[in-house]
C-alpha positions in Angstrom: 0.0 0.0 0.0 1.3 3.3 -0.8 -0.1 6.2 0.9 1.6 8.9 -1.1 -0.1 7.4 -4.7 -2.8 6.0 -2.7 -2.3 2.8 -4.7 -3.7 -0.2 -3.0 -2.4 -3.6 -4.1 -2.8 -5.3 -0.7 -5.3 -7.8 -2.6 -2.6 -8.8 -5.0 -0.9 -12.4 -3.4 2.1 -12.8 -6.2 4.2 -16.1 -5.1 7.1 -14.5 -7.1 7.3 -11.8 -4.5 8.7 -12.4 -1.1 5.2 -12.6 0.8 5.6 -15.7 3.1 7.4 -16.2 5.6 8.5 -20.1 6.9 9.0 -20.7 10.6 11.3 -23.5 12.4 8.9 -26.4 11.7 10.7 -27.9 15.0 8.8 -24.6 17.3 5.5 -26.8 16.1 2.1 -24.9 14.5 1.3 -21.0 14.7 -1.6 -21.2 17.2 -1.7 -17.3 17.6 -0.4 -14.2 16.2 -0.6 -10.3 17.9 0.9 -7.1 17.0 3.0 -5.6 19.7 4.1 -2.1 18.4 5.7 -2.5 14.5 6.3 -6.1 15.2 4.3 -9.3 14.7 4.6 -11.8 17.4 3.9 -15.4 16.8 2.6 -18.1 19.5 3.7 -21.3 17.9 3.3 -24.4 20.1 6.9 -24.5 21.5 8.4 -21.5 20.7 7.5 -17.7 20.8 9.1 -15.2 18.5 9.1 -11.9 17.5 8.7 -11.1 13.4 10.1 -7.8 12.3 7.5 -6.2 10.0 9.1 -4.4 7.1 12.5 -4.0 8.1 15.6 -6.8 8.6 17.8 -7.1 11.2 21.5 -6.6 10.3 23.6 -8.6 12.7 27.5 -7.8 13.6 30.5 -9.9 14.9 29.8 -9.4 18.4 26.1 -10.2 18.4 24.3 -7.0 18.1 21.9 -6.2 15.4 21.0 -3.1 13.4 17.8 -2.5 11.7 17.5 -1.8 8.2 14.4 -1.2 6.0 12.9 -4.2 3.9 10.9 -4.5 1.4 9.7 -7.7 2.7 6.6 -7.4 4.6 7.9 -10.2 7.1 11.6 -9.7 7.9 13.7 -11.7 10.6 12.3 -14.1 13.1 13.9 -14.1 16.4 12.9 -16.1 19.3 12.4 -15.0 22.8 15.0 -16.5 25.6 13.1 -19.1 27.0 12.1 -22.7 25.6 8.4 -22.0 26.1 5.3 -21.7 23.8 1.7 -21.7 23.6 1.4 -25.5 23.4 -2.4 -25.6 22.0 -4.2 -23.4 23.9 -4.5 -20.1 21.9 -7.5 -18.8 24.2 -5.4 -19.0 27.5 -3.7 -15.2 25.7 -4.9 -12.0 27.2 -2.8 -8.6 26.5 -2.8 -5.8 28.7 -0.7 -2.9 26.8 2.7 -4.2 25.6 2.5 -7.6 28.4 0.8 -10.5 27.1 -0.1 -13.8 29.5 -0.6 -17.0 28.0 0.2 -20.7 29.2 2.3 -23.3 28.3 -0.1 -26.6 29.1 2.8 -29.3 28.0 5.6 -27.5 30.6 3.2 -26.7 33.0 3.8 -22.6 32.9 1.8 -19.7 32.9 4.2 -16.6 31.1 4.0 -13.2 30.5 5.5 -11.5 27.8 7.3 -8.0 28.8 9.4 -5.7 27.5 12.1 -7.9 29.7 11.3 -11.0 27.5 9.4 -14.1 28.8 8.8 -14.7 32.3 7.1 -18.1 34.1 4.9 -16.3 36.4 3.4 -19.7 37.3 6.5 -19.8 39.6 5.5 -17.2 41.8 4.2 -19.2 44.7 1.9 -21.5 42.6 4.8 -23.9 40.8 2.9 -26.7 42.6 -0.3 -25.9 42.2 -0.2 -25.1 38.5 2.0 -28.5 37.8 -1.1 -30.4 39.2 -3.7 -28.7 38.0 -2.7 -26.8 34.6 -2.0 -30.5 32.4 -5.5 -31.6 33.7 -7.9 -29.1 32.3 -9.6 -29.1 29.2 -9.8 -25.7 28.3 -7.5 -22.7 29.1 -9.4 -19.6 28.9 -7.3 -16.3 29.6 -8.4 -12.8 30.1 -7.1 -9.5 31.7 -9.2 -7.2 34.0 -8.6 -3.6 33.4 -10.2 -2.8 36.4 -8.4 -4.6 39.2 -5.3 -5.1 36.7 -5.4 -8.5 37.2 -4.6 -11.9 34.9 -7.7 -14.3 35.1 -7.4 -17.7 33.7 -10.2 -20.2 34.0 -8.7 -24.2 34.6 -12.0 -25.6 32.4 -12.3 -29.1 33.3 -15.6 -30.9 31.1 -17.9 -33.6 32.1 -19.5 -35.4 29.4 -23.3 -35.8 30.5 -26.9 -36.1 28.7 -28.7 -32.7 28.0 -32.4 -33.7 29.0 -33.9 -30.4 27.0 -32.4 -31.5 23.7 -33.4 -35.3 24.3 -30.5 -37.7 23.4 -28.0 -35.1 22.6 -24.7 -34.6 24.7 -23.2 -31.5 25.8 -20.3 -30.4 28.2 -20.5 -29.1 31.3 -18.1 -27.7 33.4 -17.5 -30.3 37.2 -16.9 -28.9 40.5 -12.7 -29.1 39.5 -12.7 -25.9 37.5 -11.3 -22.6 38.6 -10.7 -19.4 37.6 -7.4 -18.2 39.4 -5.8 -14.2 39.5 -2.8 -12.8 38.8 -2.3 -9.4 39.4 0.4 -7.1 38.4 0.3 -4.8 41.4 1.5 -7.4 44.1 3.4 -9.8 41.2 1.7 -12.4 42.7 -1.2 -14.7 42.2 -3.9 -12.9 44.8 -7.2 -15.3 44.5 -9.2 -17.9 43.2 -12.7 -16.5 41.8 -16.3 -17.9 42.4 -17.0 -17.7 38.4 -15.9 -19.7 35.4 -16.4 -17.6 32.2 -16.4 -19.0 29.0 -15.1 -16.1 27.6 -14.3 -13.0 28.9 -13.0 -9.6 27.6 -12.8 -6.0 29.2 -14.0 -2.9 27.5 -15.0 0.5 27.9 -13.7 0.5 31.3 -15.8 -2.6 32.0 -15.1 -5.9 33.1 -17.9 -8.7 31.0 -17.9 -12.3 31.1 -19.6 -14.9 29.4 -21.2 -18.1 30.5 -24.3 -20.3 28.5 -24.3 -17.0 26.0 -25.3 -15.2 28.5 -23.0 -11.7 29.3 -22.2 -10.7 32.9 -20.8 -7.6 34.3 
């Protein structure tokens, strides 16, 4: 896209033009991928990394890089320190600004993204807890609560039973095992174990909603 001509040829996929862009097969599939500032970050299931977006990085002899423009959409991939990923559980991420929490269901880790790279926050008084519990669950659900500033993620664990107002169908329902736990950024610690578990959940306008049986709470 050029702004200056205002010549759009975004709809234009031309193979013979550098437009892909092929990842370490060994980090496993791309489960997520989020914007953070000018860059691309991508959740793949054992590896995170950061994708320059329109620029390369230049590296020198001693290690350090230098950023030069591209005309590749998707320039250098470079991993965060840290053998961790996403594992398959792309609805664990929440963002809150330039931090973003997700988990890592195969090591048994809840991270956070930072400007500081990636940090196991799972380890903050809960390394027990989370290594029992986290590998159990069926669903991961992850969400960030503007108002208290707080990391909620919801350990979903299913129960297969008979839904009586549909006659013989199934459906899933969430047993007494499931919690929703907090991790808030104020104390760097994990503060309390809610009495909800959301399906979904999402803050906006200045409001906290959840979302259970399609039904939106506040």
């Amino acid at each position: 896209y050029n702004s200056t001509s205002a010549v759009n040829n975004l709809n234009e996929f031309n193979m013979a033009e550098a437009i892909t862009k092929d990842l370490n097969p060994s980090y496993g599939s791309i489960q997520a991928l989020k914007s953070r500032d000018t860059n691309v970050v991508a959740f793949c299931e054992d590896k995170v990394l950061k994708i320059l977006s329109n620029k390369d990085a230049l590296f020198n002899s001693d290690g350090s890089k230098n950023l030069t423009a591209s005309s590749n959409v998707l320039g250098d991939a470079i991993g965060f320190s840290g053998d961790y990923g996403i594992s398959s559980n792309p609805e664990s991420l929440a963002v809150d600004g330039y931090r973003m929490y997700f988990t890592d269901k195969q090591r048994n880790k809840v991270l956070r993204l930072s400007q500081d790279g990636l940090t196991p926050i799972s380890d903050i008084g809960m390394t027990s807890w989370f290594r029992d519990n986290l590998n159990k669950a069926n669903e991961l659900v992850g969400s960030f609560d503007t108002i208290k500033g707080e990391y909620n993620l919801t350990l979903s664990h299913k129960d297969l039973y008979l839904n009586p107002s549909f006659g013989s169908e199934m459906a899933w329902v969430d047993n007494l095992a499931s919690k929703t736990v907090s991790f808030s950024e104020t104390t760097k610690g994990w503060v309390s174990f809610k009495s909800f578990v959301p399906e979904h959940a999402i803050s906006c306008a200045n409001e906290y909603y959840t979302f259970k049986g399609a039904k939106p709470w506040l």
